[in-house]
N, C-alpha and C positions, 0 to 999 in steps of 0.2 A: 585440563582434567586428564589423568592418565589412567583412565577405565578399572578404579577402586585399587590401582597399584600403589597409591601415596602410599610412602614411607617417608623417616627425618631419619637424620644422622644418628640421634637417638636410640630408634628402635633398628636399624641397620647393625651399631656397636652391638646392642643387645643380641641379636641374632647370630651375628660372629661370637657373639663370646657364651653363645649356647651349642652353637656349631662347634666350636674350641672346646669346650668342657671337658677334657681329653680323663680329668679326676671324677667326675659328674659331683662336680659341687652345687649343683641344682639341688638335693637335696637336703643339703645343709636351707639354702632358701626355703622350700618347701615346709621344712621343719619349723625352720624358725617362725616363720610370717604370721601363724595365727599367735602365737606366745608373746612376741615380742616385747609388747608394750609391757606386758605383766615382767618379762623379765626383767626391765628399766624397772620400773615398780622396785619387786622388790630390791634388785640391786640395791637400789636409791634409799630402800629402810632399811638395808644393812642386813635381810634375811630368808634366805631363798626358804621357799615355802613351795612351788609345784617344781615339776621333773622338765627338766631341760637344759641339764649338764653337760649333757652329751653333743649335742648339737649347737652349743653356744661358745662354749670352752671345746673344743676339740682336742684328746691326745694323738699321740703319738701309735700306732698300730704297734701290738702285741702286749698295749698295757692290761688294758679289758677285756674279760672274758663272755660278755652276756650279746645277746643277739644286739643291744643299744648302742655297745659302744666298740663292737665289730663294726657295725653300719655306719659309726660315723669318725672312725678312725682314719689319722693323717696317716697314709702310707711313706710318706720320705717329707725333706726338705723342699725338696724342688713343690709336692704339692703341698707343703705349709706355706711355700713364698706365691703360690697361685690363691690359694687360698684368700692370703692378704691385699693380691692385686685385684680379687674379685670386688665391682664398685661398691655391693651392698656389704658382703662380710668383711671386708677387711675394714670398712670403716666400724661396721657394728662390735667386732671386737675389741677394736681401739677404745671405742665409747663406753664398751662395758667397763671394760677396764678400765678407763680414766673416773670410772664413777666408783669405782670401789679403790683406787689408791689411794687415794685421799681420808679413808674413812680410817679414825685412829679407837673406835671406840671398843671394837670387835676384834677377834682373832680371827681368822678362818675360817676357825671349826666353828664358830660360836657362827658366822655370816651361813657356813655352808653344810655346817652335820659334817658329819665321816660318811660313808668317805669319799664327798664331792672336796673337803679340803686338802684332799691328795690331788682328786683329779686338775684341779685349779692351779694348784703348782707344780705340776706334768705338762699343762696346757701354756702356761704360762712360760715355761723353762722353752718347749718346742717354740711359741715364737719368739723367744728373747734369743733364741740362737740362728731363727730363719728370719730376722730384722733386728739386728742389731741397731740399727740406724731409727727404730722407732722405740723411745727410751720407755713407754707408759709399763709394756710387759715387764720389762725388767724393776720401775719402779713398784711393781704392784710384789716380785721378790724379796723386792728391800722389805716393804714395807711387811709384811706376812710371814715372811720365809728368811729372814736374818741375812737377803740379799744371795742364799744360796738357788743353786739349780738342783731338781729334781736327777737323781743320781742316777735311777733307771731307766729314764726319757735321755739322759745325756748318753748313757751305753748303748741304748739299742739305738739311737742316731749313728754312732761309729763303725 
C-alpha cells in the first residue's frame, strides 16, 4: 500500500498532459462532456439542432466575433496539431467527422443552418492543413465544400 498515493500510468499521462495544457484545451473537454452524446446524435440524423459549434468544430482565431467563439478559438497551427494530439479531442473530432462524410443526402447548410455551415468548413480547412496526414477532414471538403479550403482560415493561417 503506498498510504492513498496509488496512481497507473493512466492517470500519471492524464496529469502530465493537464500539467502541459500550455493552449488550456481542458476547456474544449469541459465543454464538450455533458453534450457529447447529443452531438453524435444528431451528427448521426444528419441535423444539428442544440449549440455546440463552437466547441466541437473549433476555428481558427479571428474568425468569430461573440464571446463563444473568442473562447473557443484555435490560436495558430501548433495549437490545432495539440489540439488533435489531445487523447479525447483529437479522436472526438475525427469521429465527428467520419460520421458526417459519409452522409450524401444533405448539403451543409441543410445539416448545420448558416451560419455553423461556414464555421464547418473553417474548422475543417484548419485541420486539413494542421494533419494533412489524417484524410477524414479533408474528405468531409470534398464532400461539402467541392474539395475547396476556406479562403479566410487559409489567410489568416499565413
Amino acid at each position: 500500500m503506498s498510504g492513498g498515493h496509488h496512481t497507473t500510468t493512466g492517470s500519471l499521462k492524464n496529469r502530465k498532459l493537464i500539467m502541459n495544457d500550455v493552449y488550456n484545451l481542458q476547456r474544449f473537454v469541459t465543454a464538450q462532456q455533458p453534450v457529447f452524446q447529443q452531438v453524435l446524435t444528431e451528427l448521426e440524423a444528419g441535423l444539428k439542432r442544440s449549440h455546440w459549434m463552437w466547441f466541437v468544430f473549433p476555428q481558427i482565431q479571428g474568425l468569430g466575433r461573440s464571446d463563444m467563439a473568442q473562447r473557443f478559438a484555435i490560436s495558430d497551427l501548433d495549437e490545432a496539431r495539440a489540439y488533435l494530439q489531445h487523447p479525447l479531442l483529437g479522436a472526438r473530432l475525427e469521429q465527428c467527422a467520419g460520421v458526417i462524410a459519409p452522409q450524401v443526402e444533405r448539403t451543409a447548410r441543410q445539416m448545420f443552418g448558416s451560419p455553423d455551415d461556414m464555421k464547418l468548413h473553417s474548422s475543417m480547412t484548419l485541420f486539413a492543413i494542421a494533419a494533412p496526414d489524417r484524410p477524414v477532414f479533408q474528405e468531409v471538403l470534398d464532400r461539402f465544400f467541392k474539395g475547396e479550403r476556406d479562403v479566410v482560415t487559409v489567410r489568416l493561417l499565413s
